[in-house]
C-alpha positions in Angstrom: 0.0 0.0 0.0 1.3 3.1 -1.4 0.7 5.2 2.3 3.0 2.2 4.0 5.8 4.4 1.8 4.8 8.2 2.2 2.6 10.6 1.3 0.2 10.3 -1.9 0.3 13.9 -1.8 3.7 13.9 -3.5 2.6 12.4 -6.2 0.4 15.8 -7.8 1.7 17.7 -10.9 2.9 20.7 -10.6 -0.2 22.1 -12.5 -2.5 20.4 -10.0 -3.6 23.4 -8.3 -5.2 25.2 -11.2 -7.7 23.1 -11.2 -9.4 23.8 -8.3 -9.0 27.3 -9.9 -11.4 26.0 -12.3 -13.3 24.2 -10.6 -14.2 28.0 -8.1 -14.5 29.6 -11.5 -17.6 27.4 -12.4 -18.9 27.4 -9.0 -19.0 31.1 -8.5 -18.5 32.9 -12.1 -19.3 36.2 -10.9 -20.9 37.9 -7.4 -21.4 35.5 -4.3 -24.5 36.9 -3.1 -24.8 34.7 -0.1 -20.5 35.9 1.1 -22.4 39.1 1.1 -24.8 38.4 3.3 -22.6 36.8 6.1 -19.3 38.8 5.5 -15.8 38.2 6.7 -15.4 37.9 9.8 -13.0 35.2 11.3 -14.8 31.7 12.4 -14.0 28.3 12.5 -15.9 25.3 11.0 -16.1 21.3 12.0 -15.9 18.9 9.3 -17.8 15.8 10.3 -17.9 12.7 8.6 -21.3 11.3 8.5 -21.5 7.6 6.9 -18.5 4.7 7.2 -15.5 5.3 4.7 -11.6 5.9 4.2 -10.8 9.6 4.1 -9.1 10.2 0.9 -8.7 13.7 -0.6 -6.9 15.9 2.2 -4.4 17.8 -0.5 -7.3 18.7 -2.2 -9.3 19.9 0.5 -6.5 21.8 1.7 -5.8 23.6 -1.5 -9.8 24.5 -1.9 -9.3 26.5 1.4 -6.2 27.9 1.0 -7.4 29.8 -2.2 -10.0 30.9 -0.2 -7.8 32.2 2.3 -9.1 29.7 5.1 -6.9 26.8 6.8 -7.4 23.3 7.2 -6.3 21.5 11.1 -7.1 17.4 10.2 -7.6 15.4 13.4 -7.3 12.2 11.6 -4.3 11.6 9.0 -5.6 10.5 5.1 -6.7 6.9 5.1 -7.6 6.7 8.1 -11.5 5.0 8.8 -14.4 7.0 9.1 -16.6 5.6 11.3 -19.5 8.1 12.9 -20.7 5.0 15.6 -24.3 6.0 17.6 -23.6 10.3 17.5 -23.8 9.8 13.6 -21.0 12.6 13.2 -17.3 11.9 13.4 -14.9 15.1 13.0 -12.5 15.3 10.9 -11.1 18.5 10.6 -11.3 22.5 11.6 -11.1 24.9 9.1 -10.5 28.5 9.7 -10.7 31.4 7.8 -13.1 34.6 7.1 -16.9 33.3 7.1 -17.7 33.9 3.6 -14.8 32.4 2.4 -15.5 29.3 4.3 -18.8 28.6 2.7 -17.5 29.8 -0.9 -15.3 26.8 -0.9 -18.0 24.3 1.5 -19.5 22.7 -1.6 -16.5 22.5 -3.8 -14.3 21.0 -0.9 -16.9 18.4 0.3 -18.1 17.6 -3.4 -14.1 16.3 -3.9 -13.6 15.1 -0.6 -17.1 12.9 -0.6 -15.9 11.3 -4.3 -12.1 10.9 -3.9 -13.4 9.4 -0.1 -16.1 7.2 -1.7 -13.4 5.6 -4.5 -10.6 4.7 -1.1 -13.5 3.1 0.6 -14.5 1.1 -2.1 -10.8 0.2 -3.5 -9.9 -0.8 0.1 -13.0 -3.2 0.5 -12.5 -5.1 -3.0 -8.5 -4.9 -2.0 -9.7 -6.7 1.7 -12.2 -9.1 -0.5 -9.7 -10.3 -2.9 -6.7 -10.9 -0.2 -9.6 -13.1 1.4 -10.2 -15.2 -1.3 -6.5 -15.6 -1.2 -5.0 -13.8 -4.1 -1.9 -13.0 -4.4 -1.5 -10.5 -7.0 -2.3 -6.6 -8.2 -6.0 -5.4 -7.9 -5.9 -2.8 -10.5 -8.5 0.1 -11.4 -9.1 1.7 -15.2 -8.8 4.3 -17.5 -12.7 4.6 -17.2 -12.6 8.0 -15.1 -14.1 10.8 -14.7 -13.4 13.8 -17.7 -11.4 16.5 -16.0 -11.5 14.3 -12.7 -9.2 12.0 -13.0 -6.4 12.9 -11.2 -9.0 13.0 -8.0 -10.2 9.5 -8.8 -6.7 7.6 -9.1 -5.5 9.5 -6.1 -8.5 7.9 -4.3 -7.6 4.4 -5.4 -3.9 5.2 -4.5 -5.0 5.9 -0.8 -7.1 2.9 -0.6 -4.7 0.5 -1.5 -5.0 -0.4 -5.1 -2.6 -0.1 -8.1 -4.2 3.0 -10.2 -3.2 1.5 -13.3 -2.1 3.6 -16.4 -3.4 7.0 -15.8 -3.1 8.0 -19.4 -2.8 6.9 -23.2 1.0 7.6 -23.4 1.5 6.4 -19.5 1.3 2.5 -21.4 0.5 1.4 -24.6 -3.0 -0.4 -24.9 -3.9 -2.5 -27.9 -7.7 -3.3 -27.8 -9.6 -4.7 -30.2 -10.3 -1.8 -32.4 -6.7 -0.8 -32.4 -6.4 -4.7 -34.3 -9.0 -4.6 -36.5 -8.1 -1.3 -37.7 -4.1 -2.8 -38.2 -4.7 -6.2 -39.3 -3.6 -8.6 -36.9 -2.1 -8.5 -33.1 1.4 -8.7 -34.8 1.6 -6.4 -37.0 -0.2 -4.1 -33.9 2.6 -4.7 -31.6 5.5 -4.5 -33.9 3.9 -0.6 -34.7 3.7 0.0 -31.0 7.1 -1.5 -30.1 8.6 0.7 -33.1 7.8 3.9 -31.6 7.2 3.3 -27.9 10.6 1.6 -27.4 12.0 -0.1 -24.5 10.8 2.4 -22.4 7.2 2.3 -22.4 5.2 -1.4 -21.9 2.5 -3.0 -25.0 -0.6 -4.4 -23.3 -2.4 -6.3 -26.2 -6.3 -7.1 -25.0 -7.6 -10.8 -26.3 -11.1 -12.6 -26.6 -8.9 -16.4 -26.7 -6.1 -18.4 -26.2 -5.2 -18.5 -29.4 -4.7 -14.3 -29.5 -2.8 -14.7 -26.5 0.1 -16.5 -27.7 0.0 -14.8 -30.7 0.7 -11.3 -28.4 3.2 -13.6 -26.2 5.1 -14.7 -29.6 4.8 -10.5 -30.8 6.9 -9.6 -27.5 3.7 -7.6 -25.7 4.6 -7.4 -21.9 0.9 -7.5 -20.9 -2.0 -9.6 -22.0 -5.3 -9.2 -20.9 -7.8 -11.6 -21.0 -11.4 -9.7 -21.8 -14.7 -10.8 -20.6 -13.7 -14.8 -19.9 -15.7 -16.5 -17.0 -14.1 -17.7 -14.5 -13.6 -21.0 -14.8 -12.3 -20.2 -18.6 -10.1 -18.0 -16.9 -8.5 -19.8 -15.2 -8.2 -22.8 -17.6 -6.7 -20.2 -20.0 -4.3 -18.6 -17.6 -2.6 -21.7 -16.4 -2.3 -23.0 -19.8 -0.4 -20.2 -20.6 2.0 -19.9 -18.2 2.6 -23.5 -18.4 2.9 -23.4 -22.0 5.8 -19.9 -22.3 7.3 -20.7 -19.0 11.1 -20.1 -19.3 10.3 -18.7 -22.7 8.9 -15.5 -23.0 8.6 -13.0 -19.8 4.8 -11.1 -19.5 2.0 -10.3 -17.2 -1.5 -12.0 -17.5 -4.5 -9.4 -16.6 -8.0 -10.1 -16.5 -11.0 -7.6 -16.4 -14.1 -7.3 -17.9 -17.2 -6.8 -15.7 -15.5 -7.8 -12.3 -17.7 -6.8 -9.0 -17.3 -7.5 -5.7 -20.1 -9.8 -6.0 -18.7 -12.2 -8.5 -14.9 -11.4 -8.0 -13.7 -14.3 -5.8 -14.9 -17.0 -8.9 -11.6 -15.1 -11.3 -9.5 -15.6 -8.7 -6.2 -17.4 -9.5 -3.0 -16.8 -8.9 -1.6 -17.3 -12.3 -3.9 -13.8 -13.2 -1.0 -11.2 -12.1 -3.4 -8.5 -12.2 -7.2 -8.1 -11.7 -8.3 -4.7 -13.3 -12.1 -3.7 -12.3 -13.5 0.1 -13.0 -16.6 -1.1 -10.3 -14.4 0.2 -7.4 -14.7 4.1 -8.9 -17.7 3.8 -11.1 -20.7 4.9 -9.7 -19.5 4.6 -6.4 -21.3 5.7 -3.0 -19.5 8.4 -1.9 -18.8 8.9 1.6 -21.3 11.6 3.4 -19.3 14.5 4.9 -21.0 18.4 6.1 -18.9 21.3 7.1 -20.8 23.2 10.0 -20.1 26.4 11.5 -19.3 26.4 15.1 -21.6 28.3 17.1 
């Protein structure tokens, strides 16, 4: 887990911080008519969390605030539990700052904090179900994010204990289906991506079969995945391969393709190096937090 080795927090772009820019811009484009009305004088508010979770989010919390002019005092460090017990509230943090800046940045602060929270909580319970079932290998997430939120969603996944897996087109190369059809044949697909990518960058060739895995194997790709094959297939497949290339060609099997947590623990096999799922940041519940003026 990546917060065994320091803070996720490190990880943001240098440009990070623009977004939230943004993000203010479309939430107040021009007069905040409610800042008028309570003006800006100096107050604190609580942050509570109100449902179960893993608090994920905290840099960009912080940063809301801070171009606001307000300041952020956590009482529990980033993926951390969440649990509000009988009271229904659990605090989380002060923040400090002239009133009307504090509720200029309220819904922009808990809208990210409630959806990079709600993606931790779920990667850590599918990270918990699979170690269970006794796997031994990477639970991955997918490129199937958010527009314009991504960076939020993979830093979510991060903190709850998952591998975020390539966070862009040139981060890996990626050869789907489309990308076959549209060259002709896995081969001819890899030796194009191998051309220009070089030694640097990985090939991940995507297969419906056996028989397109080893062709992929015998094209040098590093990665296959296995698309949509049930479980039992799965597994057939995957220790048929690595039985078959052992001490011949070096690569990764991954599987994904409409993995849940309900139906999860049938893929499992530890000759699958990599489970990839989008279910633990698509249309997640995200965790309930308020921000409340102390009084």
């Amino acid at each position: 887990m990546a917060l065994q080795h320091g803070n996720p927090a490190d990880l943001l772009p240098v440009g990070w911080k623009s977004q939230i820019t943004a993000w203010y811009a479309e939430d107040t484009p021009s007069f905040d008519y409610g800042g008028f009305v309570v003006g800006d004088s100096e107050r604190t508010a609580t942050l509570y969390g109100k449902s179960n979770g893993i608090l994920a989010g905290v840099p960009f919390f912080d940063e809301i605030f801070a171009q606001a002019g307000c300041s952020v005092s956590w009482h529990i460090k980033e993926g951390s539990v969440i649990d509000p017990g009988a009271s229904g509230k659990f605090t989380v943090a002060t923040v400090t700052g002239p009133v009307r800046k504090l509720l200029l940045g309220e819904r922009v602060a808990l809208n990210t904090l409630a959806r990079c929270s709600g993606v931790a909580t779920k990667s850590r319970a599918m990270e918990e179900l699979v170690r269970q079932a006794g796997y031994t290998g990477i639970l991955a997430g997918t490129r199937k994010t958010t527009p314009g939120f991504r960076l939020v969603e993979k830093y979510g996944m991060i903190v709850g204990g998952v591998d975020g897996h390539r966070h862009d087109l040139s981060s890996m190369t990626m050869l789907k289906d489309n990308h076959i059809w549209a060259r002709g044949s896995i081969t001819e697909a890899v030796k194009a991506a191998k051309a220009v990518g070089g030694f640097a960058l990985k090939v991940e060739v995507e297969v419906d079969s056996e028989a397109g895995a080893d062709e992929a194997i015998g094209s040098g790709a590093d990665i296959i995945m296995l698309d949509n094959f049930s479980g039992e297939e799965l597994k057939v497949t995957a220790k048929s391969l690595k039985q078959k290339w052992a001490g011949k060609k070096d690569f990764l099997l991954e599987c994904s393709g409409g993995l849940t947590s309900e139906n999860v623990a049938s893929y499992i096999s530890n000759d699958i190096d990599i489970i990839s799922t989008s279910s633990i940041h698509q249309g997640v519940p995200h965790v309930d937090f308020s921000l409340k003026i102390d009084h």
